[in-house]
N, CA and C atoms as an extended XYZ file, in Angstrom:
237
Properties=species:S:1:pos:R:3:atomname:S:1:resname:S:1:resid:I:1 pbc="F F F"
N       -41.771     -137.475      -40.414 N   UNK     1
C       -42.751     -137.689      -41.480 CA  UNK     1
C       -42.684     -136.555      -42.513 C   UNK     1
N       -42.198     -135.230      -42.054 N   UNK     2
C       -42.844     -134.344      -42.895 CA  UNK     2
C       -41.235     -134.287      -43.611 C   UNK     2
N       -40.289     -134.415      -43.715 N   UNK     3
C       -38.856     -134.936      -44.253 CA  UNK     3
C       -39.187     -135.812      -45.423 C   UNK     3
N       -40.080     -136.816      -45.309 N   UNK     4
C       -40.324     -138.124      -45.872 CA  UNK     4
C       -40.865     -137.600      -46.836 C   UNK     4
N       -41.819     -136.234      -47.009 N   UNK     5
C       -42.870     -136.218      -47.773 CA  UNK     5
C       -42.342     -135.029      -48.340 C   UNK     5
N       -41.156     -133.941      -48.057 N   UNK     6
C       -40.753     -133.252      -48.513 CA  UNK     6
C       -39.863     -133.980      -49.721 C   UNK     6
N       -38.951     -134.917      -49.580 N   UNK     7
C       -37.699     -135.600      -49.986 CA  UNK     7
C       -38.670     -136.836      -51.495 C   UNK     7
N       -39.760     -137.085      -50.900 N   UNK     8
C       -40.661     -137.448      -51.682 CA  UNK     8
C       -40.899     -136.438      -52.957 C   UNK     8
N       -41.695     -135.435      -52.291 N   UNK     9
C       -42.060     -134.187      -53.436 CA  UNK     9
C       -40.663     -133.499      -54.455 C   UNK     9
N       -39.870     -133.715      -53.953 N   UNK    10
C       -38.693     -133.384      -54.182 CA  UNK    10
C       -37.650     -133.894      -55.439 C   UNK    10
N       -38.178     -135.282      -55.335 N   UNK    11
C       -38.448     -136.935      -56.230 CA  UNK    11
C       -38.836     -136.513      -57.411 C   UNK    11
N       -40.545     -136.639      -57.233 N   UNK    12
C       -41.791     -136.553      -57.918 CA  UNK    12
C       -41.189     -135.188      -58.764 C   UNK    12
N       -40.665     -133.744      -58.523 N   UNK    13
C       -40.649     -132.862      -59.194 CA  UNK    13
C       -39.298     -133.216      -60.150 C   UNK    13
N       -38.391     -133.601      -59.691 N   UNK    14
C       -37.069     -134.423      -60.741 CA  UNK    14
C       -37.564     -135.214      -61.457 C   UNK    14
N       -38.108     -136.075      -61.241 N   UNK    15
C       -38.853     -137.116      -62.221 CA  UNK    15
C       -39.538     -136.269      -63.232 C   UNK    15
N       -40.234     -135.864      -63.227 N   UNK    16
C       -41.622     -134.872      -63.853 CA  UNK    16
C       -40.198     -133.968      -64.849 C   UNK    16
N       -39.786     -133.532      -64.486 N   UNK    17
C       -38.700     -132.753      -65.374 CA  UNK    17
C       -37.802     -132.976      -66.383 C   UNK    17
N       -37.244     -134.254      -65.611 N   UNK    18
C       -36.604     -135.608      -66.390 CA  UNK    18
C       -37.162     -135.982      -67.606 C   UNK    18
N       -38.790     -136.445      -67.189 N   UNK    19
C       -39.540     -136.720      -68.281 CA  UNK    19
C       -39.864     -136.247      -69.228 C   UNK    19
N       -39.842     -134.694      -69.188 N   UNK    20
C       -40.844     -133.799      -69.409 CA  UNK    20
C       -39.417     -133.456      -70.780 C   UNK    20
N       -37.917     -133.637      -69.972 N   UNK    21
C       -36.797     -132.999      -71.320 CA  UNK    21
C       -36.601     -134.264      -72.268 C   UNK    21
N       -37.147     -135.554      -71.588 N   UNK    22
C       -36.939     -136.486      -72.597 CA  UNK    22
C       -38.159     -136.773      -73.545 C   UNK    22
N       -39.202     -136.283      -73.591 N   UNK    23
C       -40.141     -136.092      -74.415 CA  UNK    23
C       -39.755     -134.658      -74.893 C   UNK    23
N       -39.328     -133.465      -74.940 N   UNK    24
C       -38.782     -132.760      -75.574 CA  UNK    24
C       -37.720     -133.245      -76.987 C   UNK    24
N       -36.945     -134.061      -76.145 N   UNK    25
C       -35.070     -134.691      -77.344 CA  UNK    25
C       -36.057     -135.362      -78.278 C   UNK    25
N       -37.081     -136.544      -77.989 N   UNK    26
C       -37.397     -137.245      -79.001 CA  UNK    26
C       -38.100     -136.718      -79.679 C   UNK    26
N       -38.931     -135.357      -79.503 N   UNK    27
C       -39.800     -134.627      -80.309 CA  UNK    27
C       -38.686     -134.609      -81.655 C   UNK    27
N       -37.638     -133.748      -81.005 N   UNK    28
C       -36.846     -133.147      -82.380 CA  UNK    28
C       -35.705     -133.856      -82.344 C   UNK    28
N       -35.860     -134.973      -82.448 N   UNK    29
C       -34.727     -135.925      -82.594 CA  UNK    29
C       -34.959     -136.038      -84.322 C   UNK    29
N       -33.745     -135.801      -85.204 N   UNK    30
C       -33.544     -135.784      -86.358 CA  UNK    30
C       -34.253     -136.807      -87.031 C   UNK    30
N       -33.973     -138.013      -86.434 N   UNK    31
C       -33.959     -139.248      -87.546 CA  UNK    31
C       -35.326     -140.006      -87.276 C   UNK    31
N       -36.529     -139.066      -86.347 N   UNK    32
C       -37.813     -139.428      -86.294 CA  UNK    32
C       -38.471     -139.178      -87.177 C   UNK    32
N       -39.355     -139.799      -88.290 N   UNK    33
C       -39.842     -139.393      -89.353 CA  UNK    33
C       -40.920     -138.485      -89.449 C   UNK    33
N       -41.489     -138.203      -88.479 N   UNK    34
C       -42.777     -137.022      -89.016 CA  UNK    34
C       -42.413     -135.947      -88.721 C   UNK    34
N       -41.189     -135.381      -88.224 N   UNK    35
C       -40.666     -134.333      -88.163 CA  UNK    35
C       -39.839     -133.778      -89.498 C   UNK    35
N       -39.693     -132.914      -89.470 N   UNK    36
C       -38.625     -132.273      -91.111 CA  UNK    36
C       -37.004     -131.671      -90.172 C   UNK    36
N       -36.489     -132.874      -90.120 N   UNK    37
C       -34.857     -132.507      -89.693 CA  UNK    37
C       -34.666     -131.980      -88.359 C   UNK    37
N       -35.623     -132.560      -87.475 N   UNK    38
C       -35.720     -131.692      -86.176 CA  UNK    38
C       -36.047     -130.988      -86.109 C   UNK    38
N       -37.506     -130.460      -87.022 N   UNK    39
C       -37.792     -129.017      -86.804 CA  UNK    39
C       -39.443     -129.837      -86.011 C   UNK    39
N       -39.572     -129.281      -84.735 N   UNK    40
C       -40.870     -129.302      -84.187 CA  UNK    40
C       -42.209     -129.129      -85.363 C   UNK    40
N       -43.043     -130.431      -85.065 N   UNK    41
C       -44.291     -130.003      -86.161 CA  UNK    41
C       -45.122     -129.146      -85.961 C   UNK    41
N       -45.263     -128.599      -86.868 N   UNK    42
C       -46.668     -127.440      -86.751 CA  UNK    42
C       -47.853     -128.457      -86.220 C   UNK    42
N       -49.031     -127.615      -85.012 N   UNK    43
C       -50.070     -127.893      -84.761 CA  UNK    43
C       -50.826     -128.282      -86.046 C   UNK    43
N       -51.703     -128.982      -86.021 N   UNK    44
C       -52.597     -129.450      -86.826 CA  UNK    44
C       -53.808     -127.824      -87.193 C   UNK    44
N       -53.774     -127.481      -88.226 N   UNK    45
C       -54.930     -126.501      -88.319 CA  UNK    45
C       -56.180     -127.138      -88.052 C   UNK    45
N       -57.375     -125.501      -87.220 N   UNK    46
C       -58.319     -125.554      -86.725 CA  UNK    46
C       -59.035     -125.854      -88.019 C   UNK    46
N       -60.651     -126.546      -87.606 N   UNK    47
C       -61.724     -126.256      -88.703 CA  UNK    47
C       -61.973     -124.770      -88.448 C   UNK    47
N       -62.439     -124.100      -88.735 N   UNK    48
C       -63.329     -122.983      -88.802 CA  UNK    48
C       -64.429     -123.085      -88.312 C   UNK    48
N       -64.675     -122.576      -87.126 N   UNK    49
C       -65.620     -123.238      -86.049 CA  UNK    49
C       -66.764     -122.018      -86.466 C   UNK    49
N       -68.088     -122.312      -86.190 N   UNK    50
C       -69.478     -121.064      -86.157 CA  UNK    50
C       -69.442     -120.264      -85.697 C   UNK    50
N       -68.702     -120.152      -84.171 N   UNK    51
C       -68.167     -119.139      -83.543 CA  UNK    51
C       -67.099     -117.958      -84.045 C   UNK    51
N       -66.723     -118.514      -84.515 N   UNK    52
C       -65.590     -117.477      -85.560 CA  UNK    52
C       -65.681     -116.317      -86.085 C   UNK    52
N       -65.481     -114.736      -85.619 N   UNK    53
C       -66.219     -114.054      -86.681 CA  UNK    53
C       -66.278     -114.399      -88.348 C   UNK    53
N       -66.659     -113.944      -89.265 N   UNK    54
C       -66.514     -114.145      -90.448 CA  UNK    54
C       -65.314     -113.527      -91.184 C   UNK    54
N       -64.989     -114.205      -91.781 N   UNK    55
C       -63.331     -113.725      -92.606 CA  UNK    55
C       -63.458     -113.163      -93.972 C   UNK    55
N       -64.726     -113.039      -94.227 N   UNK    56
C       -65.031     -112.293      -95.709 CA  UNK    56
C       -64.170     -110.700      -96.106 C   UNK    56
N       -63.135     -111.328      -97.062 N   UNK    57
C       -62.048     -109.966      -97.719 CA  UNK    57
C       -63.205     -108.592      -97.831 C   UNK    57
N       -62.884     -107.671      -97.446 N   UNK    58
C       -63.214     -106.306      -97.391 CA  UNK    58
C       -62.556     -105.704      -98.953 C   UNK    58
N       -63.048     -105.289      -99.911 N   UNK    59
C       -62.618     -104.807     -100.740 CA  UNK    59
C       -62.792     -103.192     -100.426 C   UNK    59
N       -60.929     -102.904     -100.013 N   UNK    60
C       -60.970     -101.383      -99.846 CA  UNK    60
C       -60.680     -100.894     -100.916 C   UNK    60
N       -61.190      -99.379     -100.566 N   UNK    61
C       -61.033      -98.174     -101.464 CA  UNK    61
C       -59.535      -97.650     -101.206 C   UNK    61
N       -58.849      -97.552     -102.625 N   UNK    62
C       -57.919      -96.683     -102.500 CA  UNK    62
C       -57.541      -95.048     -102.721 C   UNK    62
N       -56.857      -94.384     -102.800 N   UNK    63
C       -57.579      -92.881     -102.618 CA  UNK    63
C       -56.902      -92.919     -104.264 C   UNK    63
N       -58.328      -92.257     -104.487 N   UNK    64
C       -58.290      -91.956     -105.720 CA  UNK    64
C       -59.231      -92.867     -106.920 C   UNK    64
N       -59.196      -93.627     -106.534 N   UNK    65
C       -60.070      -95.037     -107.396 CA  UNK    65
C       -61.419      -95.782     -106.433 C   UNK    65
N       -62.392      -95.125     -107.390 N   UNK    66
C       -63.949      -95.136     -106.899 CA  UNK    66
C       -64.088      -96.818     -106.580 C   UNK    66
N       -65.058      -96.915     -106.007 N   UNK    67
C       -65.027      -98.555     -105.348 CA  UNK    67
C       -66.060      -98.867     -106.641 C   UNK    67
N       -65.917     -100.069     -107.064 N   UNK    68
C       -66.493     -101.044     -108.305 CA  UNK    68
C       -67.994     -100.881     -107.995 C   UNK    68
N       -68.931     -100.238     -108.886 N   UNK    69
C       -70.372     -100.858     -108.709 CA  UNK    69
C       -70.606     -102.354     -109.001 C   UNK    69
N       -71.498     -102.602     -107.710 N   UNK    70
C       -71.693     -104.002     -108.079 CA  UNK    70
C       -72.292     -104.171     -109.487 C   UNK    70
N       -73.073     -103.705     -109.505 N   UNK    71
C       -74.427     -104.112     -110.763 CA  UNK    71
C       -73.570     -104.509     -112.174 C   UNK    71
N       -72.198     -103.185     -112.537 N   UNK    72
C       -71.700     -103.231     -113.778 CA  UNK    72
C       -71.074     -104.628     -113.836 C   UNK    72
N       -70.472     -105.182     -112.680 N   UNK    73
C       -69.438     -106.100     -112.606 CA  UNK    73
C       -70.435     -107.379     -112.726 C   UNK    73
N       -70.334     -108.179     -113.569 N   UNK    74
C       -71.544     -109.241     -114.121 CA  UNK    74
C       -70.539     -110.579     -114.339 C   UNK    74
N       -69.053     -110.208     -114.318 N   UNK    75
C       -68.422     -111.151     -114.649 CA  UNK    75
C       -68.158     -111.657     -116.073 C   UNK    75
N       -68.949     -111.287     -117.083 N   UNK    76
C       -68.566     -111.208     -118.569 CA  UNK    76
C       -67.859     -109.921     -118.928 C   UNK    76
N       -67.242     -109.880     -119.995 N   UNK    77
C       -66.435     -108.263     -120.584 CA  UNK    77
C       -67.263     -108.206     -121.480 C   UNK    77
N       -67.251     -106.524     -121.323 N   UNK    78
C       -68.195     -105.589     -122.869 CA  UNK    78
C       -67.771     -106.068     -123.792 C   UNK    78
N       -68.593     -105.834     -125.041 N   UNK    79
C       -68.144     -105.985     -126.351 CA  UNK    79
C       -68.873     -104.868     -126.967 C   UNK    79
């Protein structure tokens, strides 16, 4: 019995492998259209979930050049 179930498992893991390289070929099989020439597709981008820290640009200081007061910067130019 325990032959039967080794020679079995043995099966089951060839199969599984088999499968596993022939869903690989057709991924990047050239002449499948949602691919670009066999190149594997990029994942689909995430939403930007709530959890996320926040990605708000940091406007650094460089040495030598004072950081912008907010107040002056109004978004119109002097005249």
């Amino acid at each position: 019995m325990r032959n039967f179930l080794e020679r079995d498992v043995r099966r089951h893991k060839r199969e599984q492998k088999e499968a596993y390289r022939k869903r690989k070929e057709r991924a990047n099989h050239p002449s499948r259209p949602t691919s670009r020439g066999g190149q594997p597709t990029l994942p689909p981008k995430r939403a930007p979930s709530a959890l996320d820290p926040p990605t708000q640009k940091v406007w650094r200081e460089k040495k030598g050049t004072p950081a912008p007061p907010p107040s002056e910067s109004g978004g119109k130019s002097k005249q």
